[in-house]
PDB file of N, CA, C and O in Angstrom:
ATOM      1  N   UNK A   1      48.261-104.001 -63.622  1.00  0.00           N
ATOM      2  CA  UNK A   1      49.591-103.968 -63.090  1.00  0.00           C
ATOM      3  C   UNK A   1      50.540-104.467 -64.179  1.00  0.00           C
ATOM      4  O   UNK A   1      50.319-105.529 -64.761  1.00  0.00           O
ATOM      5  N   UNK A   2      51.658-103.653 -64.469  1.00  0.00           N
ATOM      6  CA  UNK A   2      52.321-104.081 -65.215  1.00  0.00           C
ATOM      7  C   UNK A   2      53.233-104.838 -65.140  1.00  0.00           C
ATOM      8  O   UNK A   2      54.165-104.624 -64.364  1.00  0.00           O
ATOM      9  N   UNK A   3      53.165-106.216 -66.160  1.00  0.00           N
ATOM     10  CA  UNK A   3      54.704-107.036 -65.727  1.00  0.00           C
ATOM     11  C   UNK A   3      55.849-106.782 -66.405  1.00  0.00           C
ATOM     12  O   UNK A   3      55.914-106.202 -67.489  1.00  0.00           O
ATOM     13  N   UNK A   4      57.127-107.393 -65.509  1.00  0.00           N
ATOM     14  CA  UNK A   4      58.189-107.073 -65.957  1.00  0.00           C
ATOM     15  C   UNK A   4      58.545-107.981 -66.887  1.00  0.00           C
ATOM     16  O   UNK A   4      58.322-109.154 -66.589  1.00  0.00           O
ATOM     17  N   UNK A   5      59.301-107.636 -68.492  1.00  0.00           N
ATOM     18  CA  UNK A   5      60.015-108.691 -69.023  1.00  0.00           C
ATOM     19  C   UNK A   5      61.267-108.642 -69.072  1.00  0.00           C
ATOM     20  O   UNK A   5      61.759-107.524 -68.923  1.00  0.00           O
ATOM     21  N   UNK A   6      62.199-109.814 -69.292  1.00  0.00           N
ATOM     22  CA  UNK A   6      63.292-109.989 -69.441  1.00  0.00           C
ATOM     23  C   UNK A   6      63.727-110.367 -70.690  1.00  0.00           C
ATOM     24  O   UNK A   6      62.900-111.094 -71.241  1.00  0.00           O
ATOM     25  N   UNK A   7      64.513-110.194 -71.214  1.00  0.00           N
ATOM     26  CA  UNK A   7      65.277-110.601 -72.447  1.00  0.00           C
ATOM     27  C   UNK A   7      66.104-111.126 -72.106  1.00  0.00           C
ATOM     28  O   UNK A   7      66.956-110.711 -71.321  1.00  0.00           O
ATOM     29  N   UNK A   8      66.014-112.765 -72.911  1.00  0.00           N
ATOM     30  CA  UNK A   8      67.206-114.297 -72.329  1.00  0.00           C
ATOM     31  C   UNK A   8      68.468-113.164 -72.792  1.00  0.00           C
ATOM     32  O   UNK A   8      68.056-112.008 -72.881  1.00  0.00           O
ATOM     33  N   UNK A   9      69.732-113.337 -73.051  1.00  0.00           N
ATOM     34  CA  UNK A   9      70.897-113.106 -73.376  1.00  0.00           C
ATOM     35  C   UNK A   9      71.823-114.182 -73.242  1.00  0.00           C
ATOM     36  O   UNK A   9      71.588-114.983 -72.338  1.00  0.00           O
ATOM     37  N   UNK A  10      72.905-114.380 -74.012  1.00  0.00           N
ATOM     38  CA  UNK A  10      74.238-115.160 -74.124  1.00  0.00           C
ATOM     39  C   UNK A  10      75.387-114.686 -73.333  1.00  0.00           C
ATOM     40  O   UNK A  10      76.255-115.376 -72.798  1.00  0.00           O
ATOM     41  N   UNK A  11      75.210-112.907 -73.343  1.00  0.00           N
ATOM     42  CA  UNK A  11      76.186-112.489 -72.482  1.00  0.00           C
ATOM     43  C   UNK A  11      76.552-112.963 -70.930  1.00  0.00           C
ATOM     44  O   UNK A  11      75.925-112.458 -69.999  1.00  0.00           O
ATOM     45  N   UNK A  12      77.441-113.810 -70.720  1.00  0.00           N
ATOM     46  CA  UNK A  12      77.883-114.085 -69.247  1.00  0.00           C
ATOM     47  C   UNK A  12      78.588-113.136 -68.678  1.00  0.00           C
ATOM     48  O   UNK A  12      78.939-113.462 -67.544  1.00  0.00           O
ATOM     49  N   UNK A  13      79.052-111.754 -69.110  1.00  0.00           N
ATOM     50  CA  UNK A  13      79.556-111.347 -68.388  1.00  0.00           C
ATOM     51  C   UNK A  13      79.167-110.739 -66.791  1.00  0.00           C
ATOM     52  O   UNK A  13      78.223-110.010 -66.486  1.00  0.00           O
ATOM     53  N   UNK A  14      80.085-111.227 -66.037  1.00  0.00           N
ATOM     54  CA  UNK A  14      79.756-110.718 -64.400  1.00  0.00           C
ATOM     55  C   UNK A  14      79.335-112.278 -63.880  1.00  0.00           C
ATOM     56  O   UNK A  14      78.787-112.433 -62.789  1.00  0.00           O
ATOM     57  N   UNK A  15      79.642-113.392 -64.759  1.00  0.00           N
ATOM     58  CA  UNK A  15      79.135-114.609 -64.066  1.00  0.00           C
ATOM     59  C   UNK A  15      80.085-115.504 -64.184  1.00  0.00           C
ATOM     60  O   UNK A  15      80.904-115.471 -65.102  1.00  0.00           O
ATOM     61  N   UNK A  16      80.067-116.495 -63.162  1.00  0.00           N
ATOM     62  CA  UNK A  16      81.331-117.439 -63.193  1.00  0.00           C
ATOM     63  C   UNK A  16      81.113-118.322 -64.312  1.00  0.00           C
ATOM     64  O   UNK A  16      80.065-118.954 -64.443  1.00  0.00           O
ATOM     65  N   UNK A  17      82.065-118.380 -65.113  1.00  0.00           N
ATOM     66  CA  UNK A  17      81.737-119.329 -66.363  1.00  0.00           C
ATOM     67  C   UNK A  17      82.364-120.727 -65.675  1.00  0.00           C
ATOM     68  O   UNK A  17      81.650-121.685 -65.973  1.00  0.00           O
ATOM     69  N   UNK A  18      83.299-121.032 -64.988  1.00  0.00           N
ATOM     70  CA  UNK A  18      83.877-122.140 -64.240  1.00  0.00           C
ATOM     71  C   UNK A  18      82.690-122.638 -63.700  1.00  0.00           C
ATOM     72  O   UNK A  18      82.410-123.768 -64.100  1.00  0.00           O
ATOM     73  N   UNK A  19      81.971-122.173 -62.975  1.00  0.00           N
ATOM     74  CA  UNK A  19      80.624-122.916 -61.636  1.00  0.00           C
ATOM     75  C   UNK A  19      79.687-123.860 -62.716  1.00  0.00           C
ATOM     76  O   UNK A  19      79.398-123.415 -63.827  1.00  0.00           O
ATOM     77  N   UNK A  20      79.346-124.911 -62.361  1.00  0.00           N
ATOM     78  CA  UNK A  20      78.436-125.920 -62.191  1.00  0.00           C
ATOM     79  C   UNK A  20      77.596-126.000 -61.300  1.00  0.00           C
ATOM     80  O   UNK A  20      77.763-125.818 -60.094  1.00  0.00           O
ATOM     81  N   UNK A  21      76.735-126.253 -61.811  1.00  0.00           N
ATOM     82  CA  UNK A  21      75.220-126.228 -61.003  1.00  0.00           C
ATOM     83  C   UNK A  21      75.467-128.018 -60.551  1.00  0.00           C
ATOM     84  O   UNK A  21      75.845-128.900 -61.321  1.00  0.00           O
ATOM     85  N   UNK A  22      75.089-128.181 -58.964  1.00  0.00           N
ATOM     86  CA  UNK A  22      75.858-129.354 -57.781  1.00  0.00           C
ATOM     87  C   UNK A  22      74.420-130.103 -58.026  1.00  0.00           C
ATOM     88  O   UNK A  22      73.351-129.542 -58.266  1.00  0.00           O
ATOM     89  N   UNK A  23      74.663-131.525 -57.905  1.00  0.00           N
ATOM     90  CA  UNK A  23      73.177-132.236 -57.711  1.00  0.00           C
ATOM     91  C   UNK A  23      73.566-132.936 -56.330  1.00  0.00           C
ATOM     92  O   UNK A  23      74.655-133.429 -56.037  1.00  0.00           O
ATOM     93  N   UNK A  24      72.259-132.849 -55.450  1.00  0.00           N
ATOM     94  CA  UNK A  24      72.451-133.100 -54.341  1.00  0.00           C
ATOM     95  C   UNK A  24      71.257-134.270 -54.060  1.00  0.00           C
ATOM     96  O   UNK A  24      70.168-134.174 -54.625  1.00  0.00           O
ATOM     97  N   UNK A  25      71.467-135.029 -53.427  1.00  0.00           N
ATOM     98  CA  UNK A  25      70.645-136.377 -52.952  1.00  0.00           C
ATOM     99  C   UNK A  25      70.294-135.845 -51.503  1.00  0.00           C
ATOM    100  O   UNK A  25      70.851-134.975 -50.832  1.00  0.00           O
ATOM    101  N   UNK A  26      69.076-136.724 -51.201  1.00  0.00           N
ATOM    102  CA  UNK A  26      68.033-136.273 -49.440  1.00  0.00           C
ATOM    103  C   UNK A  26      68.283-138.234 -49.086  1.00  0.00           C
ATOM    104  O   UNK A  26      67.853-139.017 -49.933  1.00  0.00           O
ATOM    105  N   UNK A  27      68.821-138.655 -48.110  1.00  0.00           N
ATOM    106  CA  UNK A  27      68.632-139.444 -48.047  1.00  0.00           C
ATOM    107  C   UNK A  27      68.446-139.481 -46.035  1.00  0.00           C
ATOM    108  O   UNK A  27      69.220-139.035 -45.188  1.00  0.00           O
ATOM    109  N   UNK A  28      66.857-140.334 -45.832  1.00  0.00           N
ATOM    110  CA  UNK A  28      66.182-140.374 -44.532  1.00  0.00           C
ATOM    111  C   UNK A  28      64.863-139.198 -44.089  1.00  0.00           C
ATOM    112  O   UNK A  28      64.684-138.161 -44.727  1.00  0.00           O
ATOM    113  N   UNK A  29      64.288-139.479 -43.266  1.00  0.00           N
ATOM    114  CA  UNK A  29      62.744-138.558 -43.320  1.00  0.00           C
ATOM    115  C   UNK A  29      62.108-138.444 -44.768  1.00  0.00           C
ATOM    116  O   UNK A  29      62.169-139.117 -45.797  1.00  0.00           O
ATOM    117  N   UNK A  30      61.555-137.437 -44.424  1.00  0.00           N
ATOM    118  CA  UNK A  30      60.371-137.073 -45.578  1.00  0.00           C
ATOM    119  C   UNK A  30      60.703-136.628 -46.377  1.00  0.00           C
ATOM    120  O   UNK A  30      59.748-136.150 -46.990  1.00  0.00           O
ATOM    121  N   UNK A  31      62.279-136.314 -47.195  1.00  0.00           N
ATOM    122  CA  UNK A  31      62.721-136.071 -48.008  1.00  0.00           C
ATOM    123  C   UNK A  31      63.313-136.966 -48.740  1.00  0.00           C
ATOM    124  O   UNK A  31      63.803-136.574 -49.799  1.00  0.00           O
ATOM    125  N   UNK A  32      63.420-138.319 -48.394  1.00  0.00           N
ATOM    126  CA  UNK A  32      64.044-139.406 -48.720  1.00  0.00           C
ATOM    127  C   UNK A  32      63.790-139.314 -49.939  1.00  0.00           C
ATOM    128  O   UNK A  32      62.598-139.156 -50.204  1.00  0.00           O
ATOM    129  N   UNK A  33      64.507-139.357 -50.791  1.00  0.00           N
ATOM    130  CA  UNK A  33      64.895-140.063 -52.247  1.00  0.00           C
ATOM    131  C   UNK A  33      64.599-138.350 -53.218  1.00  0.00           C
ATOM    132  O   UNK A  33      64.410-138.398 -54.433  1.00  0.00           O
ATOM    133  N   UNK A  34      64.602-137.570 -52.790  1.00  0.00           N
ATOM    134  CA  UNK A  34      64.935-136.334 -53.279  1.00  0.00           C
ATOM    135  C   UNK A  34      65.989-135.985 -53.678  1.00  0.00           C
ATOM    136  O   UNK A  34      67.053-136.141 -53.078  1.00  0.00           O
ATOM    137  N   UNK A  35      65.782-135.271 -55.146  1.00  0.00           N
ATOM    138  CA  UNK A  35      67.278-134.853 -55.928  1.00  0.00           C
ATOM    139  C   UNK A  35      66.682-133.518 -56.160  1.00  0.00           C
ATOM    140  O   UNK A  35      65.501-133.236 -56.361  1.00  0.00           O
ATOM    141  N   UNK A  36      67.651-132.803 -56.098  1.00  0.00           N
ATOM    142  CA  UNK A  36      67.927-131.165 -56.077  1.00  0.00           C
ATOM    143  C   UNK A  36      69.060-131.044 -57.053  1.00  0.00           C
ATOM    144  O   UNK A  36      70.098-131.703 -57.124  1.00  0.00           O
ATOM    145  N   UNK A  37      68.452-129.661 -58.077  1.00  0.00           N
ATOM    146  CA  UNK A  37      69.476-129.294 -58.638  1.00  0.00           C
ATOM    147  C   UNK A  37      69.375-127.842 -57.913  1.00  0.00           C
ATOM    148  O   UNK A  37      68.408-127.097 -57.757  1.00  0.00           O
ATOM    149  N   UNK A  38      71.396-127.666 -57.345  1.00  0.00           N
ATOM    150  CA  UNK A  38      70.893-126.329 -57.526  1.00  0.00           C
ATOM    151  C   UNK A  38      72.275-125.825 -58.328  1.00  0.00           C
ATOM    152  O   UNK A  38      73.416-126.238 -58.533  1.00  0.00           O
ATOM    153  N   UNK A  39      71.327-124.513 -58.694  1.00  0.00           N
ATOM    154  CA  UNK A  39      72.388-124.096 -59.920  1.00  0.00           C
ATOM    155  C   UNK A  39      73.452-122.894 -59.452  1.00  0.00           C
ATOM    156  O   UNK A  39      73.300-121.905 -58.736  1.00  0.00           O
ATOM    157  N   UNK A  40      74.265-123.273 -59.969  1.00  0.00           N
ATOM    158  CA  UNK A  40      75.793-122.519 -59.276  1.00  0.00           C
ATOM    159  C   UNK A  40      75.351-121.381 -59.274  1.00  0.00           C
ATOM    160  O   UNK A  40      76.156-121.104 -58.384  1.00  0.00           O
ATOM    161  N   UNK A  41      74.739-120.284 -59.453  1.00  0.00           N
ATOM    162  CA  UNK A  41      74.756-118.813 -59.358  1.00  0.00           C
ATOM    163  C   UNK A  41      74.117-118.654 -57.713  1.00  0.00           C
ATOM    164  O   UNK A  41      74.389-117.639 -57.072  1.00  0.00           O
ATOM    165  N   UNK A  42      73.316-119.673 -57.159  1.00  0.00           N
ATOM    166  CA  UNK A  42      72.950-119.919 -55.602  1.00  0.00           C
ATOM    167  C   UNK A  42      74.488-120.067 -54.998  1.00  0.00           C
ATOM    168  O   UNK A  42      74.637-119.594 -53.871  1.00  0.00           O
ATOM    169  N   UNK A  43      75.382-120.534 -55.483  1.00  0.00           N
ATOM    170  CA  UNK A  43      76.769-120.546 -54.393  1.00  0.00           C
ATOM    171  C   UNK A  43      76.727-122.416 -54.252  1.00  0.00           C
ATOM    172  O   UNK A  43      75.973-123.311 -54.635  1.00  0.00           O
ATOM    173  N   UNK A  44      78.194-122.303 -53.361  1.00  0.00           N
ATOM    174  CA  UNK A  44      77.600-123.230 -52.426  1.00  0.00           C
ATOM    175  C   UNK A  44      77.002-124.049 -52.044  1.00  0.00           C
ATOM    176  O   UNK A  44      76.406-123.265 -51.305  1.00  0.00           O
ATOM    177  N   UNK A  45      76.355-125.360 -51.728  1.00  0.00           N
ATOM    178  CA  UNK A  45      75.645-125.835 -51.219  1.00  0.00           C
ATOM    179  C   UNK A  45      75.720-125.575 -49.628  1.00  0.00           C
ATOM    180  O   UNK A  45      76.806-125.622 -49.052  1.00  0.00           O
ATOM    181  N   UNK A  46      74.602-125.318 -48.993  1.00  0.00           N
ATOM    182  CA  UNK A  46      74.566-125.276 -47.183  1.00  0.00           C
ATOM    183  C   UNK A  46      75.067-126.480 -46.465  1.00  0.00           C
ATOM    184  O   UNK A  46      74.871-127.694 -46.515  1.00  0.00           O
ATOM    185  N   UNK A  47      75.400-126.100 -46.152  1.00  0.00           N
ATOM    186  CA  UNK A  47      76.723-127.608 -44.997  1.00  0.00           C
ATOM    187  C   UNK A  47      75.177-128.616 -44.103  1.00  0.00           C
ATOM    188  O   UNK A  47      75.136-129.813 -43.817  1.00  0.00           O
ATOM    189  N   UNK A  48      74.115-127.536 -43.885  1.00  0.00           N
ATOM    190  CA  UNK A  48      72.964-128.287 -43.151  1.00  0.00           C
ATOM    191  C   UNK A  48      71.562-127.378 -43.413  1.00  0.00           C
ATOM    192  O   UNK A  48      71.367-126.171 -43.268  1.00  0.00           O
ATOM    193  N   UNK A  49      70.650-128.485 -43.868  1.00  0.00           N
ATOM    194  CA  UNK A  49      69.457-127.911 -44.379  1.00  0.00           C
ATOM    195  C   UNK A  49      68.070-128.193 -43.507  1.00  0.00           C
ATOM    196  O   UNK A  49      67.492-129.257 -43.730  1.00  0.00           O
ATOM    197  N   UNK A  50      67.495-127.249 -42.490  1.00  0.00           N
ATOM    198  CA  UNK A  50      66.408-127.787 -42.071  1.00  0.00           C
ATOM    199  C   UNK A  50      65.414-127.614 -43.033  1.00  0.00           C
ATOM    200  O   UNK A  50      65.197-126.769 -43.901  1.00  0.00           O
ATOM    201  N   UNK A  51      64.642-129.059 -42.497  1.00  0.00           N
ATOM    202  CA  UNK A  51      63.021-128.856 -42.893  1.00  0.00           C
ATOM    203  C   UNK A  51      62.344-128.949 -41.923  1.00  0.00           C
ATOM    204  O   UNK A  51      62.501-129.662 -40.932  1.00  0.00           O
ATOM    205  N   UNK A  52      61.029-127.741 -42.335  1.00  0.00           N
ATOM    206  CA  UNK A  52      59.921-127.663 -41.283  1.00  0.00           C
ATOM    207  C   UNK A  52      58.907-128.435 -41.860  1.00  0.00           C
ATOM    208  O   UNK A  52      58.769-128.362 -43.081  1.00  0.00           O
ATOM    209  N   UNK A  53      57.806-129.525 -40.879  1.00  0.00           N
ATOM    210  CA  UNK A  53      56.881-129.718 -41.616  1.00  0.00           C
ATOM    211  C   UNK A  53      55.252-129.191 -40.574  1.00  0.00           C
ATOM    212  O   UNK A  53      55.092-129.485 -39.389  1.00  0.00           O
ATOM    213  N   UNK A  54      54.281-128.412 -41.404  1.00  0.00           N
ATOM    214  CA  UNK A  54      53.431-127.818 -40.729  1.00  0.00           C
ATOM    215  C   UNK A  54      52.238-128.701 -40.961  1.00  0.00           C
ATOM    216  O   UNK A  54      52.016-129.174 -42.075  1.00  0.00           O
ATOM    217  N   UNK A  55      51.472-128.926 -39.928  1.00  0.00           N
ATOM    218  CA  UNK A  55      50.237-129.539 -40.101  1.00  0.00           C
ATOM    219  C   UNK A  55      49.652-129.675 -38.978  1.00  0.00           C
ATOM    220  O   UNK A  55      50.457-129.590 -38.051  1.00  0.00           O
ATOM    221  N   UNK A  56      48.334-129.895 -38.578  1.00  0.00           N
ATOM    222  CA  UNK A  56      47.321-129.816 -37.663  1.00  0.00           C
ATOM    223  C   UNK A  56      48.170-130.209 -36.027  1.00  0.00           C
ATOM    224  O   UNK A  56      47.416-130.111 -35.060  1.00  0.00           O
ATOM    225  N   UNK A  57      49.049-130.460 -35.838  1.00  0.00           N
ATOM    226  CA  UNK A  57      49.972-130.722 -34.461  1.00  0.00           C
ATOM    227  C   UNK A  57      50.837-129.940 -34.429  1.00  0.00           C
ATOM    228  O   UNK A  57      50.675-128.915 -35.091  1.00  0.00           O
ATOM    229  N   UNK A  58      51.914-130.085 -33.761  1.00  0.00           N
ATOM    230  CA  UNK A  58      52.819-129.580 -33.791  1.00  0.00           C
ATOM    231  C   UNK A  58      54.047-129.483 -34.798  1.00  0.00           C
ATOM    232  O   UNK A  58      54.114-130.686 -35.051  1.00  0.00           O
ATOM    233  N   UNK A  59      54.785-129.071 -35.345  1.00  0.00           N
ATOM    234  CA  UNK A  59      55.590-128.920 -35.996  1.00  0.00           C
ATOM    235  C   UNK A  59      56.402-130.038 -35.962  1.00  0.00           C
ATOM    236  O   UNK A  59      56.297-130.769 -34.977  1.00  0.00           O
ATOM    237  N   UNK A  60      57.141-130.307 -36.780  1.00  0.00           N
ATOM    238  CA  UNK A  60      58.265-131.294 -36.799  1.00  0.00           C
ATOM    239  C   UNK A  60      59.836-130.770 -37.990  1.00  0.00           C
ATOM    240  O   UNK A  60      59.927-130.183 -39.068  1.00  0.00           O
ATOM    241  N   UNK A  61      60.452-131.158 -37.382  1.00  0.00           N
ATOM    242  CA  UNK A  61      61.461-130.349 -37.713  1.00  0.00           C
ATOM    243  C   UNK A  61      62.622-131.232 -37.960  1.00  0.00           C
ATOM    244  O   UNK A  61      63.053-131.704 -36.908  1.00  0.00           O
ATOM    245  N   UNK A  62      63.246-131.595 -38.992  1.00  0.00           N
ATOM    246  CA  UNK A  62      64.335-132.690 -39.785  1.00  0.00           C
ATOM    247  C   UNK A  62      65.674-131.992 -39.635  1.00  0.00           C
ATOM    248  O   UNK A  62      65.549-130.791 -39.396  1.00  0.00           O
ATOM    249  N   UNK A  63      66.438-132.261 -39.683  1.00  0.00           N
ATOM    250  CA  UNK A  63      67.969-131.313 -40.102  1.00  0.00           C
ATOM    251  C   UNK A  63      68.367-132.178 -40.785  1.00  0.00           C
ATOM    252  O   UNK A  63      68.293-133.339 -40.382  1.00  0.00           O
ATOM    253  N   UNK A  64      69.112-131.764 -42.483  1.00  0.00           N
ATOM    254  CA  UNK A  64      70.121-132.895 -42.946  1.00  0.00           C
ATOM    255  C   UNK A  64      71.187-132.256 -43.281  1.00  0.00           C
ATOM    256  O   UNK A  64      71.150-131.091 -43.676  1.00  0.00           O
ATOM    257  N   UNK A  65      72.438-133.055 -43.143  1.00  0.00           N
ATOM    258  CA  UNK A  65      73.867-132.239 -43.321  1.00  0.00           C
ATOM    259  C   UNK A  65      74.334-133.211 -44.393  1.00  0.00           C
ATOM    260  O   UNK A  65      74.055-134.370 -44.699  1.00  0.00           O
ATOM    261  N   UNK A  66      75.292-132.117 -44.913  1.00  0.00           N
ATOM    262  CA  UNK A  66      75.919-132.708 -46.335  1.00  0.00           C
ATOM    263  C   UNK A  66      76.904-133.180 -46.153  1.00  0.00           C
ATOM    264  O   UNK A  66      77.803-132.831 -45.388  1.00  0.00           O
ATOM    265  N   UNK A  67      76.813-134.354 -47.102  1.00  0.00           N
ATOM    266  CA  UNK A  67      78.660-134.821 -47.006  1.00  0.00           C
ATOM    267  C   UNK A  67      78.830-134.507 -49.222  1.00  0.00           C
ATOM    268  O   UNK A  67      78.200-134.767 -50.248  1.00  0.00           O
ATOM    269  N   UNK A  68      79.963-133.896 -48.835  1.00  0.00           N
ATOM    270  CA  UNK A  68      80.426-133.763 -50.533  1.00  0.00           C
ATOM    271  C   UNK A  68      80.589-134.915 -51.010  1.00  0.00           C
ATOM    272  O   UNK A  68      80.917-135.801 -50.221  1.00  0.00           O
ATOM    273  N   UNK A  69      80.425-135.214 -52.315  1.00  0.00           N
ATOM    274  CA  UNK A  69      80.908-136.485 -53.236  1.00  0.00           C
ATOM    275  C   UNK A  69      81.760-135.785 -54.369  1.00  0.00           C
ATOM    276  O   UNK A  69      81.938-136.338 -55.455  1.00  0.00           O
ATOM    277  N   UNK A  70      82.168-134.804 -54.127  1.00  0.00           N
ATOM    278  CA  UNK A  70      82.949-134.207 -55.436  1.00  0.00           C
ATOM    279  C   UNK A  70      82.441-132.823 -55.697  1.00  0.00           C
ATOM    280  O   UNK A  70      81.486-132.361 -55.071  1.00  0.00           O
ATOM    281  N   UNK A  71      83.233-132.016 -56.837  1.00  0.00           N
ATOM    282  CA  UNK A  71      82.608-130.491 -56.683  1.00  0.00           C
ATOM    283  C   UNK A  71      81.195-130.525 -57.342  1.00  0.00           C
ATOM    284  O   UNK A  71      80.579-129.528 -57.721  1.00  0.00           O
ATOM    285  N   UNK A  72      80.951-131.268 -57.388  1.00  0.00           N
ATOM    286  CA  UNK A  72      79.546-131.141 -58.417  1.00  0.00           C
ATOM    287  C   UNK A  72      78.060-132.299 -57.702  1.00  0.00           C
ATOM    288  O   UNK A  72      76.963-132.694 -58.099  1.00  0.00           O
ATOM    289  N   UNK A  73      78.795-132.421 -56.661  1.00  0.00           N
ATOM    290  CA  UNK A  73      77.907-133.927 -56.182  1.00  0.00           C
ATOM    291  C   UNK A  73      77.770-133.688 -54.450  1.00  0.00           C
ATOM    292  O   UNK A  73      78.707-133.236 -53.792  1.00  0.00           O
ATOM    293  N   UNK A  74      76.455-134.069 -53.857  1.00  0.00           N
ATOM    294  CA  UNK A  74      76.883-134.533 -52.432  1.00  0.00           C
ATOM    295  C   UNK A  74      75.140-135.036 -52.122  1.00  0.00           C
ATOM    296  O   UNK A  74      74.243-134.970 -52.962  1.00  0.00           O
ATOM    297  N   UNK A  75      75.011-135.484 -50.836  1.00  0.00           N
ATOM    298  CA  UNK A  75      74.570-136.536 -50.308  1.00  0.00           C
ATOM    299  C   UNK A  75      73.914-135.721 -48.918  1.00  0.00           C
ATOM    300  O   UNK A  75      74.894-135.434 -48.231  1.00  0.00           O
ATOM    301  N   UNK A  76      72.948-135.348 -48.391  1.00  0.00           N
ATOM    302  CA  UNK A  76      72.029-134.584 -47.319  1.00  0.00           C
ATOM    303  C   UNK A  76      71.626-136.030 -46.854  1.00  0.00           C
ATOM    304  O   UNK A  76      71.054-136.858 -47.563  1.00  0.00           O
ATOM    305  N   UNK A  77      72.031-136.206 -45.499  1.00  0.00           N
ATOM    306  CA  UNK A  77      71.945-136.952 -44.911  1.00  0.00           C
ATOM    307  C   UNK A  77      70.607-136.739 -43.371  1.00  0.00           C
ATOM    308  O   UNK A  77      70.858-135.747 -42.688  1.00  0.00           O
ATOM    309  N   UNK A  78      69.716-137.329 -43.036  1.00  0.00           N
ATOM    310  CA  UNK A  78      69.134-136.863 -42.227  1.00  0.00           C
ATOM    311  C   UNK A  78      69.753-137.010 -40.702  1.00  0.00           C
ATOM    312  O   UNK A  78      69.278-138.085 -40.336  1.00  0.00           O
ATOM    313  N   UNK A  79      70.364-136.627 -39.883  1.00  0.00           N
ATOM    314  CA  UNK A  79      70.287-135.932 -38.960  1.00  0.00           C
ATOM    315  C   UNK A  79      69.675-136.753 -37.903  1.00  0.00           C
ATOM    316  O   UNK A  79      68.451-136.704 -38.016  1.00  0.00           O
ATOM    317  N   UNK A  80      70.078-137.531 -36.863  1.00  0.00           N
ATOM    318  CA  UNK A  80      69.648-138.196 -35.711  1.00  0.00           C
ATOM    319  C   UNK A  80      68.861-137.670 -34.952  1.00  0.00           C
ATOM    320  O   UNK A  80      69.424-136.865 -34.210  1.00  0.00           O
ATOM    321  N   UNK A  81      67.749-137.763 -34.790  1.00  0.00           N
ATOM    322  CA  UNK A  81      66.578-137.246 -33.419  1.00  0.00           C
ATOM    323  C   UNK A  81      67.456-137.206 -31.763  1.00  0.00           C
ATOM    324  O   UNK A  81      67.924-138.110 -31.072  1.00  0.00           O
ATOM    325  N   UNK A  82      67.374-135.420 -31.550  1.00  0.00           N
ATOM    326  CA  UNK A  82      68.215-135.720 -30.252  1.00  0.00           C
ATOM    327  C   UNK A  82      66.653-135.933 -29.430  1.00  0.00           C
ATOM    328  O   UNK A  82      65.600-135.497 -29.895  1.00  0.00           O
ATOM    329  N   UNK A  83      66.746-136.571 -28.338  1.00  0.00           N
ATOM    330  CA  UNK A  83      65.590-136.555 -27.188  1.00  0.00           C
ATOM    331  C   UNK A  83      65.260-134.570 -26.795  1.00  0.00           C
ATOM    332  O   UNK A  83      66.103-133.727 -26.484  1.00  0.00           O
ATOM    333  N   UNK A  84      64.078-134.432 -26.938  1.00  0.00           N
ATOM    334  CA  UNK A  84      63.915-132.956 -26.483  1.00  0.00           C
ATOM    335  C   UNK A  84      64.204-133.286 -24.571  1.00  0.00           C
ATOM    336  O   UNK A  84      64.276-134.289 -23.861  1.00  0.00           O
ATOM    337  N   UNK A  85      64.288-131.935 -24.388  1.00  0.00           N
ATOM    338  CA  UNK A  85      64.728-132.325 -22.833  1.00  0.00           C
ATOM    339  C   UNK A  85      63.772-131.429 -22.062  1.00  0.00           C
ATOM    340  O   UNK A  85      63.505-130.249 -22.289  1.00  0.00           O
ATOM    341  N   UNK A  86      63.285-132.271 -21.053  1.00  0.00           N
ATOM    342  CA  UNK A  86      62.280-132.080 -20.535  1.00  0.00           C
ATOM    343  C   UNK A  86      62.318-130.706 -19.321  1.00  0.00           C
ATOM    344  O   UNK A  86      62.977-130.832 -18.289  1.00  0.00           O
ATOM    345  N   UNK A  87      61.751-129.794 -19.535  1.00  0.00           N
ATOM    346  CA  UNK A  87      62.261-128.523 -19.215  1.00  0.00           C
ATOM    347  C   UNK A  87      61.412-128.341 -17.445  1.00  0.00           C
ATOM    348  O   UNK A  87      61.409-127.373 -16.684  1.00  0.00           O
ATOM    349  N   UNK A  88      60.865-129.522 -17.321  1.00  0.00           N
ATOM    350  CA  UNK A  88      60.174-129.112 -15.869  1.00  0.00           C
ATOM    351  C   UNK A  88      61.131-129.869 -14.744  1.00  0.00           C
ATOM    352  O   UNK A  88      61.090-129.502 -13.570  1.00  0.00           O
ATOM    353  N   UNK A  89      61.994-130.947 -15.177  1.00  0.00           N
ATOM    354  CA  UNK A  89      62.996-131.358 -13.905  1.00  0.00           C
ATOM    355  C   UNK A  89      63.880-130.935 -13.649  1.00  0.00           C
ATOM    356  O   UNK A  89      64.598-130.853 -14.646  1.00  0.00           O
ATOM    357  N   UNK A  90      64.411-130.494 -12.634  1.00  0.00           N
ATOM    358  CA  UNK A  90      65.323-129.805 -12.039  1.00  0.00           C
ATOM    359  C   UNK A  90      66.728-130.927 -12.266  1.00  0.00           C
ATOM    360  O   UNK A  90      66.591-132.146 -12.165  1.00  0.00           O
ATOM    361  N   UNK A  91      67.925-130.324 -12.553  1.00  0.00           N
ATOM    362  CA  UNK A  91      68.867-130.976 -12.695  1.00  0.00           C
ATOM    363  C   UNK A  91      69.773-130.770 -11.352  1.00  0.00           C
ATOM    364  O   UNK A  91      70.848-131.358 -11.237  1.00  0.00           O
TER     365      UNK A  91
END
């Protein structure tokens, strides 16, 4: 099977030369003390990032939402455990 190569290039054209790639902090759950780069051609950073975690039980599932620290900076905060709601009592 043949692979594909690429040739690096200098040419930026068609790319934002302004964008910076944002470093983002995980702070709470199982992501705690995690740094992420992501690099400006991704956009954006997501306003809220789930994580799934898979293993022999059931799933567990984190949400963290961002607070900005500047255009280049922000802070994923974990996300308060709502109570699941118990789907057999009648309200």
């Amino acid at each position: 099977m043949p692979r594909e190569v690429r040739e690096l290039s200098e040419d930026t054209t068609g790319t934002d030369a302004g964008a910076q790639d944002a470093v983002l902090l995980y702070v709470g759950g199982p992501l705690d003390g995690r740094v992420e780069i992501r690099e400006a051609r991704h956009g954006e950073p997501l306003p809220t990032v789930t994580h799934v975690h898979l293993h022999g039980g059931p799933k567990v599932v984190h949400r963290y939402d961002l607070t900005p620290l500047g255009p280049q900076a922000g802070v994923y905060t974990l996300r308060p455990r709502q109570p699941a709601r118990d789907q057999s009592v009648a309200e």
